[in-house]
MIMI-331805 format. One record per residue: residue in one letter; y negated, z negated, x negated of N, C-alpha, C in turn. Coordinates in pm, whole numbers, padded with zeros to 5 digits, always signed. Example, Ala and Ser with C-alpha at 12.3 -4.5 7.8 and 13.67 -1.06 7.14 Angstrom:
2
A+00569-00780-01319+00450-00780-01230+00330-00780-01320;S+00225-00708-01285+00106-00714-01367-00003-00787-01290;
***
This chain:
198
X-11250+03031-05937-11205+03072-05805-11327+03082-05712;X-11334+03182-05631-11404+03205-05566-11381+03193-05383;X-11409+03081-05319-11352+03140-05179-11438+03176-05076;X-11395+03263-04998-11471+03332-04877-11567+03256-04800;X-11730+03235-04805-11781+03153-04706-11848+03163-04628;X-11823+03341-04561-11880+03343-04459-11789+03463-04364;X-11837+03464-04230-11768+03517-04143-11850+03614-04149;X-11838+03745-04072-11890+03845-03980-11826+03880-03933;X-11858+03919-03761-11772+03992-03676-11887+04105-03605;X-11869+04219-03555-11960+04318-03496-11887+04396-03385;X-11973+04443-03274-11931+04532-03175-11927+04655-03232;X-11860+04734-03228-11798+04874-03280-11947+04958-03280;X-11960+05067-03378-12070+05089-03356-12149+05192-03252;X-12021+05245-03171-12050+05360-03064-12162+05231-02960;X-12072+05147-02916-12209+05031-02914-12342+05083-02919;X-12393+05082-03041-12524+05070-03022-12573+05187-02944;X-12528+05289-02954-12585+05378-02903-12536+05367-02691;X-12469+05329-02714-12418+05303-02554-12541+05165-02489;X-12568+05088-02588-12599+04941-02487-12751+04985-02440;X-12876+05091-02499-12940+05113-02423-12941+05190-02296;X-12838+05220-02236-12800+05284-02133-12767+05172-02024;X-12704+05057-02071-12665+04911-01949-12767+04904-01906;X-12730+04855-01802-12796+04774-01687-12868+04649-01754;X-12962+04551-01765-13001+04449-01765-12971+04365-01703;X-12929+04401-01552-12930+04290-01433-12800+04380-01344;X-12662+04308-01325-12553+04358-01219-12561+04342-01149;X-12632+04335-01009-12590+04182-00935-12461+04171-00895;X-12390+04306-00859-12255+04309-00774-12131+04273-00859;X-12052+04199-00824-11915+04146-00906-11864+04269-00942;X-11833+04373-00829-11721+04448-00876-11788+04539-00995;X-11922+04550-00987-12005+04669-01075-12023+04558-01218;X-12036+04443-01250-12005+04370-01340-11838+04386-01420;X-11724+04361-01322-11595+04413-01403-11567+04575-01387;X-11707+04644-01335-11646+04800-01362-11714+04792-01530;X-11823+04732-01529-11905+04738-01687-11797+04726-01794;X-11719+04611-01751-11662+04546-01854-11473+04661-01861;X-11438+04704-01776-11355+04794-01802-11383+04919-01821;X-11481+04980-01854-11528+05069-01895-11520+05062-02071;X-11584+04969-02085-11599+04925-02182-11437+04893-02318;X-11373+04866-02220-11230+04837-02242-11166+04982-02254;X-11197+05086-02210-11134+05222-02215-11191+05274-02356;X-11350+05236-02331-11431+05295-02488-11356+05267-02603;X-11340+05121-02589-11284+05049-02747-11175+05117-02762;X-11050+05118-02709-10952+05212-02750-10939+05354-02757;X-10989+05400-02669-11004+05536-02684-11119+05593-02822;X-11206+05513-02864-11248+05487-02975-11162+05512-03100;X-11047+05407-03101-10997+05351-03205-11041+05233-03266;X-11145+05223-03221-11232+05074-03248-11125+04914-03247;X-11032+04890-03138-10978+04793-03136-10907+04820-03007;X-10842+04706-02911-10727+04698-02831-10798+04730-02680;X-10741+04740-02567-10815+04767-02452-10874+04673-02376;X-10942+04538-02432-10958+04446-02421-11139+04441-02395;X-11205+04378-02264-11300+04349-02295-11394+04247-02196;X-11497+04175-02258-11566+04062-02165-11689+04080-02152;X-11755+04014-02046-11859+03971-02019-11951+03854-02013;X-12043+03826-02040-12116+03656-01995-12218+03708-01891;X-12240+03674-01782-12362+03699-01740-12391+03574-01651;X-12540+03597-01614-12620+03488-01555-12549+03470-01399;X-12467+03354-01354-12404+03388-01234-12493+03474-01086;X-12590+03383-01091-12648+03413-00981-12788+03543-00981;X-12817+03580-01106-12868+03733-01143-12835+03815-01177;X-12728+03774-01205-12650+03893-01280-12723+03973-01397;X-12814+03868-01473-12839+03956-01600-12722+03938-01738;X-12698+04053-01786-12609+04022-01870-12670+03977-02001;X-12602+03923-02038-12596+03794-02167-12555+03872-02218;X-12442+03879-02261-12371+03954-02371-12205+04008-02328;X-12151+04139-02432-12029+04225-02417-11966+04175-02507;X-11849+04175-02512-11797+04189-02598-11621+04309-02607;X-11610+04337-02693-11501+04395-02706-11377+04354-02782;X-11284+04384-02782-11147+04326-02927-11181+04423-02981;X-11187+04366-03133-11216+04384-03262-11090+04336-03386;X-11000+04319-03346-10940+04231-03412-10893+04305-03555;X-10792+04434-03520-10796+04521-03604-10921+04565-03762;X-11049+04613-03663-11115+04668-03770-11152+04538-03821;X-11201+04405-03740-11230+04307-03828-11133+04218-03933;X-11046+04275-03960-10886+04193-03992-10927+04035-03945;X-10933+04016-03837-10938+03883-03793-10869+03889-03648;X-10759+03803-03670-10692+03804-03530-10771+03721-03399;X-10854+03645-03427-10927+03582-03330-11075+03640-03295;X-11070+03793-03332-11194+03859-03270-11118+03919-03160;X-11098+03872-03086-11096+03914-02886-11197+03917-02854;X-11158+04004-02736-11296+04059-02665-11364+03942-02600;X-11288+03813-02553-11349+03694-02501-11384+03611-02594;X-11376+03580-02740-11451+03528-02842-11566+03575-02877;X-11565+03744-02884-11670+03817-02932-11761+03815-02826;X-11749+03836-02703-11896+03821-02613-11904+03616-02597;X-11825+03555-02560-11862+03419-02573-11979+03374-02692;X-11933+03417-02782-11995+03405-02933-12117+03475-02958;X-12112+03595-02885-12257+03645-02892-12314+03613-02793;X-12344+03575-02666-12402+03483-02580-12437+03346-02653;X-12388+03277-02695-12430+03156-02757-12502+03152-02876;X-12508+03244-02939-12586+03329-03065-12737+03340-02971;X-12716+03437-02931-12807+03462-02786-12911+03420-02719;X-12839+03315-02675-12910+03170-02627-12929+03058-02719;X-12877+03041-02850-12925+02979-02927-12840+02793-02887;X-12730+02823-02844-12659+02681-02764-12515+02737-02742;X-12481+02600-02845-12329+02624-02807-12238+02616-02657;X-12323+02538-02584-12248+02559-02465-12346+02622-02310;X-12235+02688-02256-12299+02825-02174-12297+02726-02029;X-12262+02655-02041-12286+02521-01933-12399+02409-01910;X-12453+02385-01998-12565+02330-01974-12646+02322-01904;X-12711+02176-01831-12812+02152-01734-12944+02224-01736;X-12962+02239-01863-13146+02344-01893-13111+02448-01897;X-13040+02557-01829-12989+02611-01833-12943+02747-01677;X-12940+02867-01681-12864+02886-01571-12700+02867-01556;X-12622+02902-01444-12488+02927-01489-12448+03042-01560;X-12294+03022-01600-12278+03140-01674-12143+03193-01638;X-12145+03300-01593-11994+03375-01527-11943+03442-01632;X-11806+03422-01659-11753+03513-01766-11637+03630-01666;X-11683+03726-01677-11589+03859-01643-11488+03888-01753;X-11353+03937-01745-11246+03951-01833-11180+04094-01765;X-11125+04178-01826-11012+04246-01745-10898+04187-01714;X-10880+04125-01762-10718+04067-01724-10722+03915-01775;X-10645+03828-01726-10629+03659-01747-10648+03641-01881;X-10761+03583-01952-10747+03571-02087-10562+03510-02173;X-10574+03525-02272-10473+03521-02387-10449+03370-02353;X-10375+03331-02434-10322+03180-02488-10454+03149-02570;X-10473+03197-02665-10612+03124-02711-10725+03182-02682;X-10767+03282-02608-10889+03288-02533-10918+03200-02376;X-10822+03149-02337-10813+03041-02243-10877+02937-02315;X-10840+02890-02371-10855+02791-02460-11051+02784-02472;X-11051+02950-02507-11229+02934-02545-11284+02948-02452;X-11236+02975-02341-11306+02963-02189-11309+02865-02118;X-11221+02777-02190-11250+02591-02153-11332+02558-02193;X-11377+02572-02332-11489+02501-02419-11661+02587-02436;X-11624+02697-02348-11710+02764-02379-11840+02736-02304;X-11821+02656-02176-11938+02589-02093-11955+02691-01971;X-11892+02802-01925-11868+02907-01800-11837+02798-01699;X-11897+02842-01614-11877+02801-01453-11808+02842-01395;X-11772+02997-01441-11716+03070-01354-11653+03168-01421;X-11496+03186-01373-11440+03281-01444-11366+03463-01348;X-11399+03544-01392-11368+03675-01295-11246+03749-01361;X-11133+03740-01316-11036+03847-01372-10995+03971-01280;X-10927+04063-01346-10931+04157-01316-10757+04117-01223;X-10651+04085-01315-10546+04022-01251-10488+03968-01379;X-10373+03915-01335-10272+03808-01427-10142+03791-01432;X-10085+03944-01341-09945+03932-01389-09908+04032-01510;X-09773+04053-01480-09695+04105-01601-09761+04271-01686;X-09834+04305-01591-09857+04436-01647-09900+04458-01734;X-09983+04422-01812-10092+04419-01921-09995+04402-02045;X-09879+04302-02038-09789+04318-02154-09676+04416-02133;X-09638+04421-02021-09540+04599-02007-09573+04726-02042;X-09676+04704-01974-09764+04869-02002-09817+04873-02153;X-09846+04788-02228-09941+04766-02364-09827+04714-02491;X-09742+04634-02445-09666+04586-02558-09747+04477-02623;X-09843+04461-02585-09894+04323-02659-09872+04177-02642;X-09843+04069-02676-09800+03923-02671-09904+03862-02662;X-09953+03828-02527-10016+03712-02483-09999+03608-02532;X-09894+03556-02507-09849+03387-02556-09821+03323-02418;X-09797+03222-02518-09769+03113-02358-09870+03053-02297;X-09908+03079-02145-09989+03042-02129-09971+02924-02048;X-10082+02820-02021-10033+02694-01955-09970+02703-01773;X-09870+02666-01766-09832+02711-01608-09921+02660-01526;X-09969+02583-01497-10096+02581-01435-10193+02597-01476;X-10212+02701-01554-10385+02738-01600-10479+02714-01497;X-10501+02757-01353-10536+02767-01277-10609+02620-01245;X-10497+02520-01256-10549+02374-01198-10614+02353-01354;X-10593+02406-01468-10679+02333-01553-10827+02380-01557;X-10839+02497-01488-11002+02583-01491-11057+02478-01385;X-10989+02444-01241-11013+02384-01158-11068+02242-01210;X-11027+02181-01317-11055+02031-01401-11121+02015-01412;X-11175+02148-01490-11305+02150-01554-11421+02222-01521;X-11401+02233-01352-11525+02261-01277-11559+02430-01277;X-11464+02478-01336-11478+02640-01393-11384+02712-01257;X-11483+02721-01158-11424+02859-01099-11359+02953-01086;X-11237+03018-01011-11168+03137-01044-11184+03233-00927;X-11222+03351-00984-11210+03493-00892-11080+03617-00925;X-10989+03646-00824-10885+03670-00906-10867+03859-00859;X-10855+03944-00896-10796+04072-00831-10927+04154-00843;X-11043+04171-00889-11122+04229-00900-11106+04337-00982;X-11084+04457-00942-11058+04578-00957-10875+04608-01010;X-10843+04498-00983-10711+04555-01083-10671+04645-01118;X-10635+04767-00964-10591+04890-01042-10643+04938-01170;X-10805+04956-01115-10885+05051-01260-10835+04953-01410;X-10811+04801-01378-10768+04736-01502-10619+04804-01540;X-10537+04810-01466-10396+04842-01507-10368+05015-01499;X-10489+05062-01499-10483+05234-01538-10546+05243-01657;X-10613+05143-01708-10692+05138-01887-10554+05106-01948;X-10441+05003-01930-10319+04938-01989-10229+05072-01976;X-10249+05159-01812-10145+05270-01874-10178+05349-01940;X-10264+05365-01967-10315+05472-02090-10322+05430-02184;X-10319+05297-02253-10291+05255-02390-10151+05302-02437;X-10086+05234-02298-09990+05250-02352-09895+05372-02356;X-09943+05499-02311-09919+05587-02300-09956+05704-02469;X-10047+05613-02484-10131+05698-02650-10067+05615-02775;X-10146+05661-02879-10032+05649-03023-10092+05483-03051;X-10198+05458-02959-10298+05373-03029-10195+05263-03087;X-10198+05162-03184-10209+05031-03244-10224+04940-03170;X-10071+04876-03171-10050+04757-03076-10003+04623-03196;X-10091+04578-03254-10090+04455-03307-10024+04340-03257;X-09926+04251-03327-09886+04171-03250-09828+04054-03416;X-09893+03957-03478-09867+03844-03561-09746+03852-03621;X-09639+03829-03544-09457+03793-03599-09414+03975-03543;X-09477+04027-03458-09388+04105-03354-09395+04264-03437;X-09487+04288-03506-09516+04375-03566-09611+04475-03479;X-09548+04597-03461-09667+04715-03383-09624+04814-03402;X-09682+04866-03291-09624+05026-03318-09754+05164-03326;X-09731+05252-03376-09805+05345-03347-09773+05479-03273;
***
């Protein structure tokens, strides 16, 4: 018997040819979650993966660390979200598992929309100071058909616990005009028990 002992996960490869075109340094919030929903239109309109996508950057320079996109699909791995995949490559990156650290600058994570049930989870442990969403109500699963999960009813006071910052409404519309156009196209809506549609 032979079993699997190693991972790989990768940013889609239109990527490479796109990331010498970024910015190095954002400074402005809203031009940081325009990066990151841009980015979120690529991946699906791609076919690459879901309309999902993150950021790490340096809070107070705004140089970006690392993107990430959902991958979950092409990687058959349900835990490549777009907030695992840039968390994970930032810490790759920097060479340190946590993006919090005293030797260290801060580290702002940008999202389009309120992370998942278990990308919350990696934005607790991930060492961010600071978290930027785009928004956090119902739309993202109306418009998309995709299953969040349950998320903790006070998420909010638990980011607050743990010293992690919240910025809330940053760009929403342009976030919930990427969700109507998912869900408007044939694309692949993955969902564990729930199945999917095309």
């Amino acid at each position: 018997m032979t079993l699997p002992t190693r991972l790989e996960l990768s940013m889609p490869d239109w990527f490479d040819d796109l990331e010498p075109t970024l910015p190095e340094v954002v400074a402005d919030l809203e031009e940081r979650m325009r990066v990151v929903i841009d980015l979120s239109r690529r991946n699906f309109e791609a076919g690459t993966g879901g309309p999902f996508s993150a950021g790490v950057f340096e809070r107070e320079s705004g140089r970006v660390v690392a993107l990430g996109v959902n991958r979950v699909v092409p990687s058959n791995c349900s835990c490549a979200h777009a907030e695992f995949m840039a968390i994970s490559l930032a810490q790759r990156a920097l060479g340190r598992w946590d993006l919090g650290g005293d030797d260290g600058p801060a580290h702002q994570f940008v999202v389009n929309w309120r992370p998942c049930t278990m990308c919350f989870g990696s934005v607790l442990w991930s060492g961010v100071v600071d978290l930027v969403i785009a928004g956090d109500g119902p739309e993202l699963e109306e418009l998309t058909g995709f299953d969040e999960g349950p998320i903790h009813p006070d998420w909010r006071g638990q980011l607050a616990a743990r010293g992690i910052a919240l910025t809330e409404g940053v760009l929403r519309d342009e976030a919930v005009a990427v969700f109507r156009a998912f869900g408007e196209s044939d694309a692949l809506v993955y969902n564990g028990r729930g199945g999917g549609r095309r």
